[in-house]
C-alpha positions in Angstrom: 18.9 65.2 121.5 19.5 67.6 119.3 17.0 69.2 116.4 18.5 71.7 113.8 16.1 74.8 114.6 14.6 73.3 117.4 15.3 75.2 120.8 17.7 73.5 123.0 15.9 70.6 125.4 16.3 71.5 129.2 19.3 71.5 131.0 18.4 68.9 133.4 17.3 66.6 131.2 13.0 66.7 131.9 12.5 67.1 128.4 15.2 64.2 127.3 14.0 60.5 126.6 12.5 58.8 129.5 13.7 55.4 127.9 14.2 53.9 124.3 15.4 51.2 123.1 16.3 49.4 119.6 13.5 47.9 117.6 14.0 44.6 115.3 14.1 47.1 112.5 16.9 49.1 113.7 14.8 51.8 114.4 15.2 53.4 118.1 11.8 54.0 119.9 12.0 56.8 122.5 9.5 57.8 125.5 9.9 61.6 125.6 7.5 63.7 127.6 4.5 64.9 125.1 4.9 68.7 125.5 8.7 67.9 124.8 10.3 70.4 121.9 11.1 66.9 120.2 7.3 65.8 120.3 6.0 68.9 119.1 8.3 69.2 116.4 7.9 65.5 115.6 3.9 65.7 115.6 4.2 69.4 113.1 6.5 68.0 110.7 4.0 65.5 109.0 5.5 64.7 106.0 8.9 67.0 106.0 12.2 65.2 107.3 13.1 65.7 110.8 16.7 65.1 111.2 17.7 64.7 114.7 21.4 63.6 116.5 21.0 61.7 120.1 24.7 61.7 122.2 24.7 59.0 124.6 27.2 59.5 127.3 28.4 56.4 128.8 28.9 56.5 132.5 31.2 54.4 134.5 28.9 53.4 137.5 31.6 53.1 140.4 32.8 56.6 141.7 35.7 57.9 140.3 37.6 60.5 138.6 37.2 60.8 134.7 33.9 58.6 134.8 33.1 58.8 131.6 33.8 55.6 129.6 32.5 57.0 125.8 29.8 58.8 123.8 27.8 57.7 120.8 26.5 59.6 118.3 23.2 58.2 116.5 21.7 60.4 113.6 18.8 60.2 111.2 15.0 60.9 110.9 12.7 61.8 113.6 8.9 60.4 113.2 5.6 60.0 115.7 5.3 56.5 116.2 1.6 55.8 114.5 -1.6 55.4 117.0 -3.2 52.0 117.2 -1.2 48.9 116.8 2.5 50.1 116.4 2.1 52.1 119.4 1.1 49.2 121.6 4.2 47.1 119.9 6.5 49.9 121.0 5.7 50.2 124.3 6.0 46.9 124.9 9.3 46.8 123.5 9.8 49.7 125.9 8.2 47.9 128.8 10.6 44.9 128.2 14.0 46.0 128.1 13.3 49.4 130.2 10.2 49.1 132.6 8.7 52.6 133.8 5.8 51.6 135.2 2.6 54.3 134.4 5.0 56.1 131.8 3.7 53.4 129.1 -0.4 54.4 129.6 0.6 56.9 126.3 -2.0 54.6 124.1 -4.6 53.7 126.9 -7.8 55.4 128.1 -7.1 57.8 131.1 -7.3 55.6 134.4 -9.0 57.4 137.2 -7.6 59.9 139.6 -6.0 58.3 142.9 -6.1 60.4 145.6 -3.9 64.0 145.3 -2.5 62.1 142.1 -3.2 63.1 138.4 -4.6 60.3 136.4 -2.1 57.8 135.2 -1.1 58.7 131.5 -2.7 61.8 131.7 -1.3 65.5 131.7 -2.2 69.1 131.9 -6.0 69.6 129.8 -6.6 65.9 129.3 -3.7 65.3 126.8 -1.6 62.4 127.2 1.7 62.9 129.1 4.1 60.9 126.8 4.3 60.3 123.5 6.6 57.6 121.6 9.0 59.0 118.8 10.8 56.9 116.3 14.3 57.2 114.8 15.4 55.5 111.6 19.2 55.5 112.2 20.8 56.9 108.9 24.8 56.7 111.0 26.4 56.3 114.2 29.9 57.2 115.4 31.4 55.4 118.5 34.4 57.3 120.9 35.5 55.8 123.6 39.1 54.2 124.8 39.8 52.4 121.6 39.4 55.7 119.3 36.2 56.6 117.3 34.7 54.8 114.7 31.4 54.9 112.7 28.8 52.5 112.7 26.7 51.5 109.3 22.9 51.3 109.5 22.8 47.7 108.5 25.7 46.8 111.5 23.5 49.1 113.7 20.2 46.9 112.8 22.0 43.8 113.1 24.2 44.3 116.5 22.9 42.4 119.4 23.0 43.8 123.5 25.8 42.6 125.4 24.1 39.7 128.0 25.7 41.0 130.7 24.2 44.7 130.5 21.8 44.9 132.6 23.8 43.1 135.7 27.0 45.0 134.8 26.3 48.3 136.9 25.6 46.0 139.9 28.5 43.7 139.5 30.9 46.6 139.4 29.6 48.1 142.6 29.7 44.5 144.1 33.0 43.9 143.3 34.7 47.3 144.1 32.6 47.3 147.8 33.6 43.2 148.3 36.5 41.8 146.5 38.3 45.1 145.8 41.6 43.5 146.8 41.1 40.7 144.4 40.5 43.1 141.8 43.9 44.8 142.9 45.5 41.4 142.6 45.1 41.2 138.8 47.8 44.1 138.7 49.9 40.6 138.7 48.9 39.7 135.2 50.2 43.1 134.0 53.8 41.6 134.3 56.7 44.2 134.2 54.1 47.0 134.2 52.1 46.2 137.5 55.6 48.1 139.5 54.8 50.9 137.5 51.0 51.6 136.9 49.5 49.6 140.3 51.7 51.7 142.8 49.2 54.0 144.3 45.7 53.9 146.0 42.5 50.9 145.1 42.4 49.5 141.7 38.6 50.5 140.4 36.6 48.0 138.3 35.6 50.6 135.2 33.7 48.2 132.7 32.6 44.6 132.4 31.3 42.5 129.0 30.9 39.1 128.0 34.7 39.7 127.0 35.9 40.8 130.0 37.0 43.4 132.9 38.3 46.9 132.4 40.1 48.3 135.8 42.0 51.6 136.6 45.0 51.4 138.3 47.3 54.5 139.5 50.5 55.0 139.3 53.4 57.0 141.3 52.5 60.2 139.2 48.9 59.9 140.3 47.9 59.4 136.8 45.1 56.8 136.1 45.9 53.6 134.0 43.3 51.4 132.4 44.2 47.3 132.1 41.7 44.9 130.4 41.6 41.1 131.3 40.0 39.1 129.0 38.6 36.4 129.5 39.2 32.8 128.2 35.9 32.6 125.8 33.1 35.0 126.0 30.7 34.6 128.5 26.8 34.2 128.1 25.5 34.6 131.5 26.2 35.4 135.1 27.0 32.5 135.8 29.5 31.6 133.2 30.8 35.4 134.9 31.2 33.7 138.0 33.8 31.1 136.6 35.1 33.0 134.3 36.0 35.9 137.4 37.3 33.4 139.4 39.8 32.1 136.7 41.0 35.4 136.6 41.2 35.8 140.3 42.6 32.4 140.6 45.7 33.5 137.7 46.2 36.4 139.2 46.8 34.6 142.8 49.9 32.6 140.9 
């Protein structure tokens, strides 16, 4: 994240959100460590404006070169989430779509010390050891291998999570470890172009929606291709993924 006038957050990212996630509202709740710059400045502030910009880098999750698959850009206005009731509601939110276990004891009397640990919740002199931030989205901006676009608050608010998110680091790994030549096999779909672009080395499964599969193929030139197979309809589930992979498995086998 970035703050205008705020020193930079550490390199290694210990003073970077923990988790967030997207409320009802729009709004994206973050777990940041309490003595974080972003915390600090976020608790001073009161009643001034605290514009913020969070990048998110999107990361292929099978090994590869040029593993980055886009960046976001979300700015707008950095706020404490209030004590009491709205702080329980986020971190349950939190708890729900990112579970971190004894990170979510920010709005909960200290528990007491296990052995050689600190108490859960609980940092240096007593204070709490996270703190939940809130930022009202005011625009976004999307790059990635389609071009970059920007994303209006109200599209923001209203856009719903892909089903297949939180399966689709897994199901990559699974299918480049066991059905890797399948996945090669769907150069056959690409027509004229599979004797140009699917000449050299594995074919890598880069991305996977309800829409369908992103590869990377390589060609003679050593220079990496990306093909997308849709599928027939969108997919709701894994296991409409599971027919829907092997329809694309099954075409591409002719």
């Amino acid at each position: 994240m970035t703050i205008p006038g705020i020193e930079a957050l550490d390199e290694l990212g210990a003073d970077g959100p923990a988790a967030r996630t997207v409320a009802p509202d729009g709004d994206v709740v973050l777990l940041v460590p309490s003595g974080s710059p972003a915390a600090r400045a976020a608790a001073h502030a009161q009643d001034d404006e605290l514009t913020c910009v969070m990048e998110i880098t999107d990361v292929a999750p099978v090994a590869m070169s040029h593993r980055i698959r886009g960046r976001a850009w979300v700015a707008g206005w950095l706020t404490p989430v209030p004590c009491g009731e709205r702080t329980r509601a986020a971190a349950a939110l939190l708890a729900e779509r990112h579970p971190v276990g004894e990170l979510l004891g920010i709005d909960q009397a200290p528990r007491p010390r296990r052995s050689g640990r600190p108490a859960a919740g609980v940092g240096p002199a007593g204070r709490a050891a996270w703190a939940l931030l809130r930022l009202e989205v005011g625009e976004a901006c999307v790059d990635d291998l389609w071009g970059a676009d920007g994303v209006e608050p109200d599209d923001f608010t209203t856009a719903e999570p892909d089903p297949l998110i939180r399966h689709e680091a897994d199901l990559l790994q699974h299918l480049h470890a066991a059905h890797g030549d399948q996945v090669r096999g769907l150069c056959a779909l690409l027509g004229d172009r599979s004797d140009i672009v699917c000449t050299r080395g594995a074919a890598i499964p880069v991305a996977l929606d309800r829409f369908g599969l992103r590869v990377r193929f390589t060609d003679e030139a050593d220079r990496p291709f990306d093909a997308r197979f849709d599928f027939p309809e969108p997919v709701r589930n894994v296991t409409e993924l599971r027919y829907a992979m092997h329809a694309l498995f099954d075409a591409a086998a002719g």
